[in-house]
N, CA, C and O atoms as a MOPAC input file, in Angstrom:
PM7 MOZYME 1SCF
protein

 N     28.74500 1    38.42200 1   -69.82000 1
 C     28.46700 1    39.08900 1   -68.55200 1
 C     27.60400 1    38.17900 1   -67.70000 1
 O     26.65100 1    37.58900 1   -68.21200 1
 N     27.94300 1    38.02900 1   -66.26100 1
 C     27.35100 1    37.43800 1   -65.56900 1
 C     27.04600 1    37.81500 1   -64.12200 1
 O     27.65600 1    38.84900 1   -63.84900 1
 N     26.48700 1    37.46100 1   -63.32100 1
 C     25.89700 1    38.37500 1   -61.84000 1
 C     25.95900 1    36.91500 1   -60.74400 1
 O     26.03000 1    35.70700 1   -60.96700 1
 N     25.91900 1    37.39600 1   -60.02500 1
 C     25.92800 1    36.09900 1   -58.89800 1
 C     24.21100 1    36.84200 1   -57.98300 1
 O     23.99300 1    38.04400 1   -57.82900 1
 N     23.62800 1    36.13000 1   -57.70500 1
 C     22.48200 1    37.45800 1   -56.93700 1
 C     22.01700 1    36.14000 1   -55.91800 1
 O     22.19000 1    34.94000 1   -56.13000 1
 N     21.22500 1    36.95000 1   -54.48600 1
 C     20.87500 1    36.06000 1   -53.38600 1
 C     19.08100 1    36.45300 1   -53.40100 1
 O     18.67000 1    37.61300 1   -53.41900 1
 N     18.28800 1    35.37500 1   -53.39200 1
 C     17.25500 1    35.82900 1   -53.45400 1
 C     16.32200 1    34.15600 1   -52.47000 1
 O     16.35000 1    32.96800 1   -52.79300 1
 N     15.80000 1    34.67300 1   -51.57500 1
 C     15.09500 1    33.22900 1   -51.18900 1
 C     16.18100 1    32.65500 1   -49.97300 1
 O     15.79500 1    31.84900 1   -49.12600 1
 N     17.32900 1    33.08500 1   -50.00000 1
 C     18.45600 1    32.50800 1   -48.74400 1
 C     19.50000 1    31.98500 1   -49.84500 1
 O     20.70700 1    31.87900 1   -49.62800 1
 N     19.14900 1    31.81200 1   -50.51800 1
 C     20.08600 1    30.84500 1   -51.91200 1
 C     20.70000 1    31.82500 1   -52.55400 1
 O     20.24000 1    32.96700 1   -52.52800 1
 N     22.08500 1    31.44000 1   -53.37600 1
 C     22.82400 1    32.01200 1   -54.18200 1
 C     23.16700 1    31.65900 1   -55.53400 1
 O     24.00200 1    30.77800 1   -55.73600 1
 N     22.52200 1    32.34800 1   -56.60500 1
 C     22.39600 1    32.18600 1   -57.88300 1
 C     23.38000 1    32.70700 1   -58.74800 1
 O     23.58800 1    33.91500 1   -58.63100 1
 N     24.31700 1    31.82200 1   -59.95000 1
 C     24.95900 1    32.40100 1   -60.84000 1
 C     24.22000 1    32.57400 1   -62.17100 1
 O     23.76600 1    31.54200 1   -62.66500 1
 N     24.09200 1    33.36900 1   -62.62100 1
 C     23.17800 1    34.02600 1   -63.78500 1
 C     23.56000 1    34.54700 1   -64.88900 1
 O     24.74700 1    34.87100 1   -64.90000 1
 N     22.82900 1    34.79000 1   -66.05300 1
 C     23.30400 1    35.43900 1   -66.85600 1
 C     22.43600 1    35.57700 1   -68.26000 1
 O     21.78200 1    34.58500 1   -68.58200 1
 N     22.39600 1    36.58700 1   -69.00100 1
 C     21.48900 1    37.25200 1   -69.35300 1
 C     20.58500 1    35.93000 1   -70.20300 1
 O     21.30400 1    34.95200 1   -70.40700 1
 N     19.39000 1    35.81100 1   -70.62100 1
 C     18.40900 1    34.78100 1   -71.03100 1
 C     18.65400 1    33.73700 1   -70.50700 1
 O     18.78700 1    32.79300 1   -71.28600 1
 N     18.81000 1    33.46200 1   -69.07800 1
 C     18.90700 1    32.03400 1   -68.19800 1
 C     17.37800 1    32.16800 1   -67.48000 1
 O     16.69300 1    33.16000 1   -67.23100 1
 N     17.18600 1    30.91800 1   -67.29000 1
 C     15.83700 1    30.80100 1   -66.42000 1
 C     15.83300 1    29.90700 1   -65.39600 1
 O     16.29200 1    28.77400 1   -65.25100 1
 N     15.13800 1    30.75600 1   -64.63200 1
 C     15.78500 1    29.23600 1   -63.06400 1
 C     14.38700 1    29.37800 1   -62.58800 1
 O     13.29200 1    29.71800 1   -63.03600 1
 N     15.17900 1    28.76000 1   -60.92800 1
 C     13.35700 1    28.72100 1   -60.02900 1
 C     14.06300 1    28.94300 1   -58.74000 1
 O     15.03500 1    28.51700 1   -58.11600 1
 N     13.24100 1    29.69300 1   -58.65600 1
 C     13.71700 1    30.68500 1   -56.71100 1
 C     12.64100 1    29.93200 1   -56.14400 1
 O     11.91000 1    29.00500 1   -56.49500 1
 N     12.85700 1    30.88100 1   -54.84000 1
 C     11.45200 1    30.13000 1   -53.62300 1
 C     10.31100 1    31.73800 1   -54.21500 1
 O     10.64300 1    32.74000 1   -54.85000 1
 N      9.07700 1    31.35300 1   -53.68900 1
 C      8.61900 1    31.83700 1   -54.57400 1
 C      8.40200 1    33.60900 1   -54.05900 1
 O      8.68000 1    34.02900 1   -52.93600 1
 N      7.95900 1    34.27000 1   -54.96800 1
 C      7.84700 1    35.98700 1   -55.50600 1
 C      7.30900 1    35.85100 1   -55.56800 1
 O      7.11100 1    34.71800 1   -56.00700 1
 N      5.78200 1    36.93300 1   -55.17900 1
 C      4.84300 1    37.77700 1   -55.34800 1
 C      4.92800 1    38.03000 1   -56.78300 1
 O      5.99400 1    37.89500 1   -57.38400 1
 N      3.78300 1    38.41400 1   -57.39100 1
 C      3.55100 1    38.56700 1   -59.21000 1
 C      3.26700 1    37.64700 1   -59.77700 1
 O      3.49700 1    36.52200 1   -59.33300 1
 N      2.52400 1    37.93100 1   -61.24400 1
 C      1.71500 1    37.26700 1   -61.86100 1
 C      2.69400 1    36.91500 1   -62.99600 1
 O      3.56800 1    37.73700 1   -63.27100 1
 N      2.62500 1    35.89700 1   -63.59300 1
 C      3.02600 1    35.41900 1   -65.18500 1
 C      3.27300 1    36.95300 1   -65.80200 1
 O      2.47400 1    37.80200 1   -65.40700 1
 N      4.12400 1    37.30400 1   -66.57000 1
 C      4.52300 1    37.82800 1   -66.98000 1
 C      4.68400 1    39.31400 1   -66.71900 1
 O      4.59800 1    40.10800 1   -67.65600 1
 N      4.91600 1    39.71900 1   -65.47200 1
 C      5.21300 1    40.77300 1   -64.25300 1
 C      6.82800 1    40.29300 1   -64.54500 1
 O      7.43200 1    39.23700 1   -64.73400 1
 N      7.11600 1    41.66200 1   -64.46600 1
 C      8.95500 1    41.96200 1   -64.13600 1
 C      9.00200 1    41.98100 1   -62.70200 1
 O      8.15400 1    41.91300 1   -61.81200 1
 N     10.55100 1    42.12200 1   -62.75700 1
 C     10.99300 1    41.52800 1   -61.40200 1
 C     12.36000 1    42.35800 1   -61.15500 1
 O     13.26300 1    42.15100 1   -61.96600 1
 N     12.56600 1    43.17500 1   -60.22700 1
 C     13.58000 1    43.75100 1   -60.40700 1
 C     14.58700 1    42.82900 1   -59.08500 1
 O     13.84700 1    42.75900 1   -58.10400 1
 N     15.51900 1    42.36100 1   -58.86800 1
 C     16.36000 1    41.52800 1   -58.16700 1
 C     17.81500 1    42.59700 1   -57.47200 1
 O     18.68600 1    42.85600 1   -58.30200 1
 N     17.98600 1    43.06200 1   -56.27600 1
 C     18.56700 1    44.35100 1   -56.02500 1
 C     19.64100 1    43.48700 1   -54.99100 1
 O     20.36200 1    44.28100 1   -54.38800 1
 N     19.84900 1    42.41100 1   -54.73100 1
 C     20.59200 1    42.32700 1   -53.82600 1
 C     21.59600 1    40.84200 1   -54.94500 1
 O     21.40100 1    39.63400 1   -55.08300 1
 N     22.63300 1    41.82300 1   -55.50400 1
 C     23.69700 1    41.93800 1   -56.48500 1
 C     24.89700 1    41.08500 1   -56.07800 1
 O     25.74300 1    41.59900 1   -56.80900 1
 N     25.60000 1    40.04500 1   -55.34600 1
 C     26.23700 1    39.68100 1   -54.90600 1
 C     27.72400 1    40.46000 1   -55.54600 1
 O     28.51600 1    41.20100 1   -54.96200 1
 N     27.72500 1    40.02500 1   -56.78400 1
 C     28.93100 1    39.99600 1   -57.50100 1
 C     28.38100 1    40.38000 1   -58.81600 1
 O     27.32400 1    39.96300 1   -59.29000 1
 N     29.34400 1    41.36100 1   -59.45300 1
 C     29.15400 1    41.31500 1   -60.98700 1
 C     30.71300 1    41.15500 1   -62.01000 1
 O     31.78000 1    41.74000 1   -61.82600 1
 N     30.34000 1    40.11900 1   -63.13600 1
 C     31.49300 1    39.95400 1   -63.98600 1
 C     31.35200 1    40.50800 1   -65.37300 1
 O     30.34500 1    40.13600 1   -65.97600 1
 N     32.35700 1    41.51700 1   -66.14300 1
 C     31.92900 1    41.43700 1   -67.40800 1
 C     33.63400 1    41.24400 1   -68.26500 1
 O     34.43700 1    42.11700 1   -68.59400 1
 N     33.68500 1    40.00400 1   -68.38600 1
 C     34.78200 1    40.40000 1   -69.23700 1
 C     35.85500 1    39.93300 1   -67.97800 1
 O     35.81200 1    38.97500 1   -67.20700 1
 N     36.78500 1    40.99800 1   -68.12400 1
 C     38.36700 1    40.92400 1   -66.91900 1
 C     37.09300 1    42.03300 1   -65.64600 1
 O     37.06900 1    41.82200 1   -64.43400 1
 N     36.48100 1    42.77800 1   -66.12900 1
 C     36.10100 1    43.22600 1   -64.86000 1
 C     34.95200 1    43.07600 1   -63.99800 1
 O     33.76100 1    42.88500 1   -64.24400 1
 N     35.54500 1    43.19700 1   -63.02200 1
 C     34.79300 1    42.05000 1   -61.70800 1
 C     34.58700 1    42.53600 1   -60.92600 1
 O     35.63600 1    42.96000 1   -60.44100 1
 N     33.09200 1    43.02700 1   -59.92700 1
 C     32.70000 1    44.08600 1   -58.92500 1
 C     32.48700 1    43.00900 1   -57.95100 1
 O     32.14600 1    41.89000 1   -58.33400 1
 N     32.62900 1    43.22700 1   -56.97700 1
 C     32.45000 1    42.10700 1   -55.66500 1
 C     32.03100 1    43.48000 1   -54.60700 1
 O     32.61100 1    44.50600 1   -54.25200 1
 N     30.57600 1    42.79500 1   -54.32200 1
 C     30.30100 1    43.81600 1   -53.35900 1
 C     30.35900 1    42.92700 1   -51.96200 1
 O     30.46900 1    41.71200 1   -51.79300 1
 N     30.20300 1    44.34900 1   -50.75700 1
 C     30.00200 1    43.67000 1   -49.50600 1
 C     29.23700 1    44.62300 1   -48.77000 1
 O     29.48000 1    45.79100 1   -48.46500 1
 N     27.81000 1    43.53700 1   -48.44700 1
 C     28.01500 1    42.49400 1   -49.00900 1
 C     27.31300 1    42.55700 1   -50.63500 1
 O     27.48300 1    41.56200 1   -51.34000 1
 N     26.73400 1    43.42800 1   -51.05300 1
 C     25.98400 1    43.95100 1   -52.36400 1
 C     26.36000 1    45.05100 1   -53.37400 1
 O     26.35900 1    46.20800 1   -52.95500 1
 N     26.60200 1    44.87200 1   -54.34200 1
 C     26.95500 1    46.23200 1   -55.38600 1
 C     26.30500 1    46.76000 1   -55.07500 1
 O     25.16300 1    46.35100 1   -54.86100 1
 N     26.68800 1    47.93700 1   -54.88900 1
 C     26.05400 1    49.23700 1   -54.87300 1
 C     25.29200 1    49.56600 1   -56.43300 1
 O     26.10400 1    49.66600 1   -57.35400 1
 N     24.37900 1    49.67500 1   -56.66700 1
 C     23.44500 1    50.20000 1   -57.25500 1
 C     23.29100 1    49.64400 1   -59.01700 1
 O     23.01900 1    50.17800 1   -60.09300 1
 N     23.76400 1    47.81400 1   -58.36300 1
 C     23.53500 1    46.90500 1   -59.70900 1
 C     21.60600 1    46.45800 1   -59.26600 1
 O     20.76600 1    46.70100 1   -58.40000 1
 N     21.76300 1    45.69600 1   -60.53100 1
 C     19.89700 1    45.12700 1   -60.25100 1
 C     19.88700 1    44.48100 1   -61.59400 1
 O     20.41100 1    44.89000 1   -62.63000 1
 N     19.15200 1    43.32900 1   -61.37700 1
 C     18.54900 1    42.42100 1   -62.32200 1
 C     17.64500 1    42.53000 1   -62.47100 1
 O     16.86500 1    42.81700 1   -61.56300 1
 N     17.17000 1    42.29100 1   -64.12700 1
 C     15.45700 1    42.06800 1   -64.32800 1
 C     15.28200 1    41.50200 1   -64.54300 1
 O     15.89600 1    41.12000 1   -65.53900 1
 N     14.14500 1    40.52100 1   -63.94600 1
 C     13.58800 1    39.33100 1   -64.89100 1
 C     12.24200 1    39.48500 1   -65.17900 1
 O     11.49200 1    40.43000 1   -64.93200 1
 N     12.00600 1    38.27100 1   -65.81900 1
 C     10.27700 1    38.18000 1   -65.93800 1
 C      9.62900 1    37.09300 1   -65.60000 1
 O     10.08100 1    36.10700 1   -66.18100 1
 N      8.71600 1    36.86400 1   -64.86600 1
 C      7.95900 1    35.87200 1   -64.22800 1
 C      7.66400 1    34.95500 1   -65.23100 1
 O      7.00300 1    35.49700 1   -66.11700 1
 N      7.89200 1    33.77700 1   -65.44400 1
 C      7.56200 1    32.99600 1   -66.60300 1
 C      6.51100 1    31.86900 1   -65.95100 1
 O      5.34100 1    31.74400 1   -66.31400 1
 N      6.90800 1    31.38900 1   -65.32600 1
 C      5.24600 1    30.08500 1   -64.25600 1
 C      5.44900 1    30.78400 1   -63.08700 1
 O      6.32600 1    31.58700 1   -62.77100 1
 N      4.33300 1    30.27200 1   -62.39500 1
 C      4.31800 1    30.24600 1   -60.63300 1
 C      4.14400 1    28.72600 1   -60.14500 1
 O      2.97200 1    28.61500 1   -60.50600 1
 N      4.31700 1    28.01600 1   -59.83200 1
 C      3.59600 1    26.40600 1   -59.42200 1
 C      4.59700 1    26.22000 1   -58.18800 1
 O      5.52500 1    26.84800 1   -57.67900 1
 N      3.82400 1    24.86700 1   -57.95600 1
 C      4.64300 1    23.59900 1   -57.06200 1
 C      5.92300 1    22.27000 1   -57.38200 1
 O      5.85500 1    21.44000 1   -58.28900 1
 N      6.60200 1    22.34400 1   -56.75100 1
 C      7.67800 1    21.93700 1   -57.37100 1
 C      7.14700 1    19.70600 1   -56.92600 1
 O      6.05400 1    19.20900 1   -56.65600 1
 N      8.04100 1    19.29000 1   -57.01700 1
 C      7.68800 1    17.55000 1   -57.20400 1
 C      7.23300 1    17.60800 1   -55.45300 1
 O      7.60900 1    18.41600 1   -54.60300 1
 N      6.27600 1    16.41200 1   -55.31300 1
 C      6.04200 1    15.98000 1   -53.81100 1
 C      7.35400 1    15.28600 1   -53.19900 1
 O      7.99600 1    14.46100 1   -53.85000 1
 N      7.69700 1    15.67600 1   -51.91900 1
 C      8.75400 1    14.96400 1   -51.11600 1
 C      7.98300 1    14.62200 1   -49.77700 1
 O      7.24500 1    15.32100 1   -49.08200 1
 N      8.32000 1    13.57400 1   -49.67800 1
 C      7.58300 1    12.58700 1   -48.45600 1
 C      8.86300 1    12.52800 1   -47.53000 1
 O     10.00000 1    12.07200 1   -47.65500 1
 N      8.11800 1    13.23900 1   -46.48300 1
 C      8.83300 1    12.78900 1   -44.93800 1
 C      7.86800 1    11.88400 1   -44.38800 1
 O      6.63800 1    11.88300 1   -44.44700 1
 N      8.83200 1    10.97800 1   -43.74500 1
 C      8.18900 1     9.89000 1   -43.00300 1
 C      8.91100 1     9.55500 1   -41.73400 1
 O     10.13600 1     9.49000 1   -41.83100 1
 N      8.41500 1     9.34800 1   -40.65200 1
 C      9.33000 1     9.68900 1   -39.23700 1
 C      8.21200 1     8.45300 1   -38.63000 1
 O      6.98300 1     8.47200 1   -38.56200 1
 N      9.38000 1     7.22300 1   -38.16700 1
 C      9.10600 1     6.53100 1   -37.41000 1
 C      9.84200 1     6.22200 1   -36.05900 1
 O     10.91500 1     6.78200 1   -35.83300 1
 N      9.27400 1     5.31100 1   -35.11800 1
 C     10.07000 1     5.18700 1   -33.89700 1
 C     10.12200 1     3.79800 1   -33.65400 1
 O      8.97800 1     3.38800 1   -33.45400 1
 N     10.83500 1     3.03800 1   -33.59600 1
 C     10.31500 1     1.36000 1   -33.18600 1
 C      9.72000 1     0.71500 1   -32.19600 1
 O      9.65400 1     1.42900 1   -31.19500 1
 N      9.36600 1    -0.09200 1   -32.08800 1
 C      8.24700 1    -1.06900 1   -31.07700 1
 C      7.49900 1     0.61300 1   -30.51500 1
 O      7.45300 1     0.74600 1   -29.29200 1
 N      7.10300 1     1.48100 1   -31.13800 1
 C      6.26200 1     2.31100 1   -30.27000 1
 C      5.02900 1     2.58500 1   -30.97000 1
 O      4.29100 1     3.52700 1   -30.67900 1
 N      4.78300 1     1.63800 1   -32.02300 1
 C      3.70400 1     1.63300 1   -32.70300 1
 C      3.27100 1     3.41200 1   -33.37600 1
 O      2.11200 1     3.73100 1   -33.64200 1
 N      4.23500 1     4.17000 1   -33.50700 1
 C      4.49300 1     5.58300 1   -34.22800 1
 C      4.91100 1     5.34200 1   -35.30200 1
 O      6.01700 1     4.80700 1   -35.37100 1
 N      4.12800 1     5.67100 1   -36.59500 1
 C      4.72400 1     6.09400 1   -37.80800 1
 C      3.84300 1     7.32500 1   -38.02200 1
 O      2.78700 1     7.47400 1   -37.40800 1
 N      4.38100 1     8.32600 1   -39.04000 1
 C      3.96800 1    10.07000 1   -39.04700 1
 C      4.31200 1     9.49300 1   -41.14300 1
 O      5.38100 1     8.95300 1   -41.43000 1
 N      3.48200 1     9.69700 1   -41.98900 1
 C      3.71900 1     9.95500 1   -43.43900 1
 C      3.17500 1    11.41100 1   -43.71300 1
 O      1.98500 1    11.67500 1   -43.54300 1
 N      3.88700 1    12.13600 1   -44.04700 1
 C      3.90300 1    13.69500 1   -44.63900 1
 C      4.72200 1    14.10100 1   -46.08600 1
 O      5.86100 1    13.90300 1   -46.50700 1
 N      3.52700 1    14.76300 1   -46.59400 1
 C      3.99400 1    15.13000 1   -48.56600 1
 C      4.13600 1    16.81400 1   -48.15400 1
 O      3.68400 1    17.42200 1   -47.18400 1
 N      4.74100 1    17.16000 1   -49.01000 1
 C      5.27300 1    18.77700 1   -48.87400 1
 C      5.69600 1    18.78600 1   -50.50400 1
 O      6.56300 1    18.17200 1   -51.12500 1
 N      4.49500 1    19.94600 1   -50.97600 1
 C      5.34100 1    20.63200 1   -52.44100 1
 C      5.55500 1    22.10400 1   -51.85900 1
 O      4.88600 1    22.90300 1   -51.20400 1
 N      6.93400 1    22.05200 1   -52.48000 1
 C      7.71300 1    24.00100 1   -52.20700 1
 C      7.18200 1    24.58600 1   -53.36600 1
 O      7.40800 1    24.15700 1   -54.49700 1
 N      6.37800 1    25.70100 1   -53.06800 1
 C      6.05700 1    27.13100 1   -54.48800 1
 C      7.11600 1    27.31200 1   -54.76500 1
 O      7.95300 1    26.94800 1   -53.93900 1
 N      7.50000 1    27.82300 1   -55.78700 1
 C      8.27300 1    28.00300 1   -56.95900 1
 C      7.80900 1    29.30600 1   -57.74500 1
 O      6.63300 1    29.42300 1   -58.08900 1
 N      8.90400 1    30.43300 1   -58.06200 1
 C      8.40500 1    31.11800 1   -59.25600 1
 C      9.76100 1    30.66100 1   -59.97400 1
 O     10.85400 1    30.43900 1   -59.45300 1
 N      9.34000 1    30.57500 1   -61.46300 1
 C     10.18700 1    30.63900 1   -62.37600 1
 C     10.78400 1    31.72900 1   -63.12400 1
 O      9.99700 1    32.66700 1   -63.00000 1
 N     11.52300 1    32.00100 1   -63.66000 1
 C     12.58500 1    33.37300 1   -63.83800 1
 C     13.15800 1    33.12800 1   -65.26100 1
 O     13.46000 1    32.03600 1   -65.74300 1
 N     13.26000 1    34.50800 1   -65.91500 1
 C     13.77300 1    34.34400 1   -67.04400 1
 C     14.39800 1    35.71800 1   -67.27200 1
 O     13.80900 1    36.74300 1   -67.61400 1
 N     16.05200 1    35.51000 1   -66.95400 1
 C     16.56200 1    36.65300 1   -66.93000 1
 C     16.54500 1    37.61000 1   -67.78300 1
 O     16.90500 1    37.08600 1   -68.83700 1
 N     16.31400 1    38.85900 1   -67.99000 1
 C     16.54900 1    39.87500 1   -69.48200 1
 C     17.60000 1    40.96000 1   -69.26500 1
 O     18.10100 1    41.72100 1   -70.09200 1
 N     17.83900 1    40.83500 1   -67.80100 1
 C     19.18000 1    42.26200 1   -68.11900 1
 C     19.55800 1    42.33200 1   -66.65400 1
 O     18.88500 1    42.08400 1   -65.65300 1
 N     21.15700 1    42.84500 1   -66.82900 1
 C     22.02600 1    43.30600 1   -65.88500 1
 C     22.70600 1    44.13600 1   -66.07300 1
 O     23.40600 1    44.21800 1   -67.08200 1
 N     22.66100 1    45.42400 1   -64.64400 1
 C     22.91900 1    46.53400 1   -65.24900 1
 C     23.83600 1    46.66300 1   -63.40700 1
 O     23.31600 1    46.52700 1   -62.30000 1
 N     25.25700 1    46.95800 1   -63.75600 1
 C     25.60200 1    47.22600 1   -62.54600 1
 C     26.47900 1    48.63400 1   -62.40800 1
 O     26.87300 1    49.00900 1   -61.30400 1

């Protein structure tokens, strides 16, 4: 069994004890997580495709870290105009560890 779910603008394929990293959720280390906006659900031959959301599927997970993901450097220059701009950006992150789908 597997779920497709949108969380953060992004679209996740999932499935039960997978662990990923969204943009980040509210909650502490080991806080559940209920995930309600269901794209698609598969179990087997049968296959719910909502629109745009199953009606009254939901995922749970459990908060496993919260952190910052690697530094990415933007750097924006212009020539002979004596402009250079160096900028680091880490994206929060919660990490996820699926335990159930129920659609």
């Amino acid at each position: 069994m597997y779920a497709i779910i949108r969380t953060g603008g992004k679209q996740y394929q999932i499935a039960e004890g997978d662990r990923l990293r969204v943009e980040k959720l509210t909650g502490e280390v080991g806080d559940t997580v209920e995930l309600n906006e269901v794209l698609m659900v598969a179990d087997g031959e049968a296959v719910k495709v909502g629109q745009p959301v199953v009606e009254g599927a939901k995922v749970t997970a459990k908060i496993v870290e919260q952190g910052k993901g690697k530094k990415v450097i933007v750097f924006k220059k212009k020539r002979r105009q004596g402009y250079s701009l160096k900028q680091g950006h880490r994206q929060l992150f919660t990490a996820l560890e699926i335990q159930g789908i129920s659609a």
